[in-house]
C-alpha positions in Angstrom: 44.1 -3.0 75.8 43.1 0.5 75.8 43.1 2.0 71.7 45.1 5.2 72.4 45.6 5.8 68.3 46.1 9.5 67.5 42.7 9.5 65.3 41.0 8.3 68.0 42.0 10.6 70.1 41.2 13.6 67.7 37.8 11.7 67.0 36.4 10.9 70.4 35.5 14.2 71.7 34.0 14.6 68.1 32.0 11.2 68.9 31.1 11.9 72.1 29.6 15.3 71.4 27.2 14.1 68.5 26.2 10.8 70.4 25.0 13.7 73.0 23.4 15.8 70.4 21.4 12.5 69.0 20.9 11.2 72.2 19.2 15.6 73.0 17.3 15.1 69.9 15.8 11.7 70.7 14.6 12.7 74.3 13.5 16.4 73.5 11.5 16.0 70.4 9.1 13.8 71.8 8.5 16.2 74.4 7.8 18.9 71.8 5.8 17.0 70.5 3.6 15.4 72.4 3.0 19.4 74.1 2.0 20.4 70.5 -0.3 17.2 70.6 -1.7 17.9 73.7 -2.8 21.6 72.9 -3.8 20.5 69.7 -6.7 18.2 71.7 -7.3 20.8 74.0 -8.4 22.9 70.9 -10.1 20.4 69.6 -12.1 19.7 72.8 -12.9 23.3 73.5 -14.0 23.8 70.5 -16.6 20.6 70.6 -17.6 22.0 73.9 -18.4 25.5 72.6 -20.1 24.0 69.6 -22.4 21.6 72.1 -23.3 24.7 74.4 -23.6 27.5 71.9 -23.4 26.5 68.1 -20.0 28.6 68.0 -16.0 27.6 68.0 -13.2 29.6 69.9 -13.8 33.0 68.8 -10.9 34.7 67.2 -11.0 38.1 69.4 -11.4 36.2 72.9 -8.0 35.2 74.9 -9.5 33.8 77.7 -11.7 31.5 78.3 -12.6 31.1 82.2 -14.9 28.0 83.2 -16.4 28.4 86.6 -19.2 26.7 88.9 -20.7 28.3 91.3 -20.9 25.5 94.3 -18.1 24.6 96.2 -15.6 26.4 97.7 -17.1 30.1 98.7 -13.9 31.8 98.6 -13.2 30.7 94.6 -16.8 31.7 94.4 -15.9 35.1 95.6 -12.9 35.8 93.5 -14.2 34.5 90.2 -17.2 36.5 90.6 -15.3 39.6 91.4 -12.6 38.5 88.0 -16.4 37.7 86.2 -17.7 41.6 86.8 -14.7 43.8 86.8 -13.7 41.9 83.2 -17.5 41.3 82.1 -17.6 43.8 79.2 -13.3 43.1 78.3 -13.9 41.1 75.4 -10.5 39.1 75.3 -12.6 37.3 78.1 -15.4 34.5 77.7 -17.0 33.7 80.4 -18.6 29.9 81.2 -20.9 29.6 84.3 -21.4 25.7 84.6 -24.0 24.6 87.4 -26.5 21.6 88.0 -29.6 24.0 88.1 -29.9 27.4 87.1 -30.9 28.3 90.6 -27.9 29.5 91.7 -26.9 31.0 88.4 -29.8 33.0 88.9 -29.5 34.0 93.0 -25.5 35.4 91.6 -25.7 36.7 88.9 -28.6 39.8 86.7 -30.2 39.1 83.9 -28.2 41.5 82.3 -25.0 39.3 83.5 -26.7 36.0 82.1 -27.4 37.4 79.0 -24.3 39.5 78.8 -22.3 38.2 75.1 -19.4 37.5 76.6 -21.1 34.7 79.2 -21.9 31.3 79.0 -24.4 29.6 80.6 -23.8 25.5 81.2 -27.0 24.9 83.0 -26.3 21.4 81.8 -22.7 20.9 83.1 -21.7 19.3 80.0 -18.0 21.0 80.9 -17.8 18.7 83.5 -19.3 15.3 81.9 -17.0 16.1 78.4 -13.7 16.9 81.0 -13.5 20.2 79.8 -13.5 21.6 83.3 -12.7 19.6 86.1 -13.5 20.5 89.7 -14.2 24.2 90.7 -13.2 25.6 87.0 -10.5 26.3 84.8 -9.1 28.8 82.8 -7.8 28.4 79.1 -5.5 30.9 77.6 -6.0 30.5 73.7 -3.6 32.4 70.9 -4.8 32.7 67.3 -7.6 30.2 67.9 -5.6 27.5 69.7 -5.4 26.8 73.8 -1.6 27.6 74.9 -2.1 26.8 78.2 -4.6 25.9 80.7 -5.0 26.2 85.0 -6.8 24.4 87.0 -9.1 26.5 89.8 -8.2 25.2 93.6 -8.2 27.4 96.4 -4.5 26.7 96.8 -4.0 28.0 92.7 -6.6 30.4 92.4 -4.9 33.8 93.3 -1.8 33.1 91.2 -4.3 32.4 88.7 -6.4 35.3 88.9 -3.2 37.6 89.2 -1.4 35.7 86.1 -4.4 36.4 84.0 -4.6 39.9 84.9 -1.6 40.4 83.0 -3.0 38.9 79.5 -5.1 42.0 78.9 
């Protein structure tokens, strides 16, 4: 027998509506959450890394952080050395140059590059054994000391990449 009571009618719709606004709040927060949580580690990590490699933390003037390697694919090569130069002396910009051997580091790139304060050098790869950087190099976007967001470096990403960082100066 179906309850057709005027209260229940007045009060299903009523029902209804916050059963959809718990059942919003149960499945959304979480999801907040856990994103907080996850940047949260990243900042963590990237600051361990940073403390390993150079005795500092995320500095509070630089914006981006870009990881690269030079091996692999030429063409990533190509474009994160040409980001590396033209934003070299922009100080929003830290840059990491991981590599097994400093060989190459030191075919690419001056001495005046190397030793430049806004470079990195990770001779060690340590970005790769902690997971900090995984493959050919990543880029972390970091606000008021904390990482918002991060990109993985592919040759099928890079250009959107390159072309959404541009904008963050």
């Amino acid at each position: 027998m179906k309850n057709t009571s005027v209260a229940y009618k007045l009060l299903s719709p009523i029902l209804y509506s916050r059963y959809r606004i718990l059942l919003f709040v149960i499945c959304i927060f979480p999801i907040q959450f856990s994103c907080n949580q996850n940047s949260s580690e990243k900042t963590i990590a990237l600051n361990n890394y940073l403390h390993k490699i150079s005795n500092s933390s995320i500095h509070p003037t630089k914006r981006v952080y870009v990881f690269f390697q030079l091996q692999g694919c030429s063409s990533c090569i190509h474009k994160m050395l040409e980001l590396f130069k033209e934003n070299l002396n922009n100080d929003s910009y830290c840059f990491v140059v991981t590599e097994i051997g400093s060989k190459t580091i030191k075919s690419l790139l001056s001495t005046h590059e190397i030793n430049h304060k806004n470079v990195l050098l990770d001779s060690k790869a340590i970005a790769s054994q902690d997971k900090i950087m995984i493959g050919q190099g990543i880029v972390y976007l970091v606000e008021n000391g904390n990482v918002i967001a991060d990109y993985t470096i592919n040759p099928e990403s890079i250009d959107e990449i390159l072309k959404m960082i541009s904008y963050t100066d």
